[in-house]
C-alpha positions, -999 to +999 in steps of 0.1 A: +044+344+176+053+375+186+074+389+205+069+409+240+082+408+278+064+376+284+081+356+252+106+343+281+081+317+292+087+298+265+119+288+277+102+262+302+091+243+271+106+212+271+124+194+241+107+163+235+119+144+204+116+110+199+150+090+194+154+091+155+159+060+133+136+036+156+096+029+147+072+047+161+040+029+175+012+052+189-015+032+206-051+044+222-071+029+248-108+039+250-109+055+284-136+036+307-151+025+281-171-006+304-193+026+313-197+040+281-207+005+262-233-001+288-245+037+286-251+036+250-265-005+250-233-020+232-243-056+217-221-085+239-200-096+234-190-080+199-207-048+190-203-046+147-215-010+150-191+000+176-160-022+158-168-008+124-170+032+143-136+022+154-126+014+120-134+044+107-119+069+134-087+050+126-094+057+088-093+092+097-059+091+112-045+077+079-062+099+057-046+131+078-013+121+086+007+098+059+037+090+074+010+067+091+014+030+074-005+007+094-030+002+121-045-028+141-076-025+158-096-047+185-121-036+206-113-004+222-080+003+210-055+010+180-024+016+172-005+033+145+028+025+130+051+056+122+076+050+096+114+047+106+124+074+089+097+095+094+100+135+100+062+145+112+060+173+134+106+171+138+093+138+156+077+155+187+060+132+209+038+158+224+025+169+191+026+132+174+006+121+207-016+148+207-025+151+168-032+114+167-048+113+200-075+142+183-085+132+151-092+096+165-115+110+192-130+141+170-137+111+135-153+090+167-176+115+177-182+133+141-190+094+126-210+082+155-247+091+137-235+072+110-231+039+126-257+044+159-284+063+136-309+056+166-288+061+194-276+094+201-245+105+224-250+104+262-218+121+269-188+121+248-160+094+247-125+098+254-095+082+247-058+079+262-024+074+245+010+064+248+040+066+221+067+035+218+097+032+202+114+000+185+148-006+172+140-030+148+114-046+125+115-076+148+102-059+175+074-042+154+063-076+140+061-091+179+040-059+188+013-066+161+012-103+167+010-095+208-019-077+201-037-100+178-027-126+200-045-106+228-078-102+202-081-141+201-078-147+239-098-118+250-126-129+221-122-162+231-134-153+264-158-124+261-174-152+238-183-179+266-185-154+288-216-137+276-227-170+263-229-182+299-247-153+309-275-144+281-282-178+273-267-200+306-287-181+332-256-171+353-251-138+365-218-122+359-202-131+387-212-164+385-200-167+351-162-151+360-161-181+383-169-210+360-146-196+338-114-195+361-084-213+357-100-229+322-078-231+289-088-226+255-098-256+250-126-262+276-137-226+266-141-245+231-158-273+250-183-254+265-193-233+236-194-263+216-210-288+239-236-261+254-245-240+230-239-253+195-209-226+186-179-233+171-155-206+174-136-208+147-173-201+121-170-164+142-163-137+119-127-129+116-134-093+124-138-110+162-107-137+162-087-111+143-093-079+145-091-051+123-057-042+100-063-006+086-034-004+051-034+015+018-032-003-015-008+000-035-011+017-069-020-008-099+013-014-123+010+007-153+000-013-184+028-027-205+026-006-236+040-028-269+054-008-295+035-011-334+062+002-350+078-020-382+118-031-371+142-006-393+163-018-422+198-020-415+216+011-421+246-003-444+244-034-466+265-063-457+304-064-469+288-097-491+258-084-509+256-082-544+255-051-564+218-039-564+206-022-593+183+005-594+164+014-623+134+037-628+120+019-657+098-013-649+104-049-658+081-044-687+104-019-701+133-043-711+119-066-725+115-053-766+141-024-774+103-009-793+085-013-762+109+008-744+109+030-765+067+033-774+058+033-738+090+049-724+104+076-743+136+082-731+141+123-720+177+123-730+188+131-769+181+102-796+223+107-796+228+099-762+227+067-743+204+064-716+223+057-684+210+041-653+217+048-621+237+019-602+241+020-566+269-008-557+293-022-531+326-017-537+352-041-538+374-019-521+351-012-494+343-025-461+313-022-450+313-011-409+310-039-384+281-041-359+301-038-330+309-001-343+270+008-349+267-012-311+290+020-300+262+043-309+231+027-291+243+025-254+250+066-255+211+068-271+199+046-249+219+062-221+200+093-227+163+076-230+171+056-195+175+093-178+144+112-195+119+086-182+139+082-148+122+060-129+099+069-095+112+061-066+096+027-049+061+033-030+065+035+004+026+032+016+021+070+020-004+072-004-033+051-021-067+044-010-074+034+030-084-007+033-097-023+063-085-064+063-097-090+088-063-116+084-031-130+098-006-109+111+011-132+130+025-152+102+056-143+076+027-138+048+015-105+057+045-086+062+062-104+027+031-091+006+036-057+023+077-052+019+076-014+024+052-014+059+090-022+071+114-009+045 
């Protein structure tokens, strides 16, 4: 940026970095988003086109900005979880917000043909967003399982709801009342006992909503070495004398057949001598606790040439949308580093 008279306005900007060392959650709400289902003929109560778009805006969001490690999805929302430790943008909550907060809304609107092929834009969406920060993984967990919690009841409801109006002749208003003050239960009961539906046969994508994580990378193949064991490198203190000659067993056993088959190289005067490779009596052969000395230097060395990577940390990998529980230990114990 350069420099002139007018640099000094930058003084008014603000600071705004977000308290290091805590978790970052970015959530965004559609922004009157009743208007703009009804503009563009949303399904009801569940729109798979709409849910799916969702999806894929928040797909978008991981694919641009790594330090992004999960997401969780339900109707017209999602939110992102930050890493701890994370560093993106010197952890600015104006340009976190606002970087988030864009490629949602831009994937939204540059995906829409995909998913409404038929229906094009009447005016384009929009989005809000907030930032929170949370000391501890306990907190984060509670957060996720709030909002799945609040995917169930609002289903749950949204469900008889639209039952009672497409197929129960009520009007909405009509419907809000015959709902009020009823518990799960008798929301069960009614979509049972009226119209044939039991809740739990829904798609998950509708109890559940949407968890948006990367996989992690398949563990490399265990490679098994083909190579024969060596021989030991000293002959034991025990051992016999071994003899080594370079004349085959054939050789001994007729002085004439040694000497027709085998002429000896050396002169007729001469005797032939044989090589003998022996263990001395005098001689000890070396322990294997002093060949043991040698190994854990060699091995010292191999240990540092193929150092091994530090532990994925769910940066990096291929984008997968799940339809599970979040609430329960299971999720979070199969993914150790969404918290690590």
């Amino acid at each position: 940026m350069a420099n002139s008279r007018f640099a000094y306005v930058r003084s008014f900007e603000l600071p705004d970095p977000l308290l290091p060392s805590t978790y970052m959650v970015c959530r965004i709400d559609g922004r009157s988003f009743h208007r703009f289902t009804d503009a563009h003929v949303f399904e009801k109560p569940n729109d798979e086109r709409g849910l799916r778009l969702m999806d894929k805006a928040a797909e978008g969001v991981m694919h641009e900005l790594r330090d992004v490690v999960l997401a969780f999805g339900e109707s017209d929302e999602f939110s992102f979880l930050l890493r701890k430790d994370s560093t993106l943008y010197s952890r600015r909550q104006s340009k976190i917000l606002s970087a988030i907060l864009s490629i949602f809304t831009s994937s939204y609107v540059f995906h829409w043909p995909t998913f409404f092929p038929s229906t094009p834009l009447q005016y384009p969406p929009s989005f809000d967003a907030r930032i929170v920060l949370y000391p501890s993984e306990k907190e984060v967990r509670d957060y996720f399982a709030w909002r799945q919690a609040d995917t169930h009841i609002n289903n749950l409801y949204n469900t008889v709801f639209w039952a009672l109006v497409l197929k129960g002749g009520l009007d909405t208003a009509g419907a809000h009342a015959e709902l009020r003050g009823t518990v799960s239960a008798q929301k069960h009961e009614i979509l049972h006992s009226r119209f044939g539906v039991n809740y739990n046969n829904l798609p998950e994508r509708y109890r559940k909503g949407s968890i948006l994580v990367r996989k992690p990378p398949e563990p490399a193949p265990v490679v098994h070495s083909m190579t024969a064991p060596r021989p030991p490198l000293h002959p034991s203190a025990s051992a016999p004398a071994e003899v080594v000659s370079p004349l085959p067993d054939a050789a001994w056993s007729s002085p004439s057949a040694a000497s027709t088959s085998y002429p000896s190289p050396l002169p007729s005067a001469e005797p032939f001598a044989l090589p003998v490779v022996f263990s001395s009596p005098n001689t000890t052969a070396p322990s294997a606790s002093e060949f043991a000395e040698v190994e854990p230097r060699k091995e010292g060395k191999e240990k540092k040439a193929r150092r091994q990577p530090p532990p994925w940390d769910g940066t990096s990998g291929d984008v997968e949308v799940l339809h599970v529980d979040i609430i329960r230990d299971e999720f979070w114990e199969e993914r150790p580093w969404l918290l690590r």
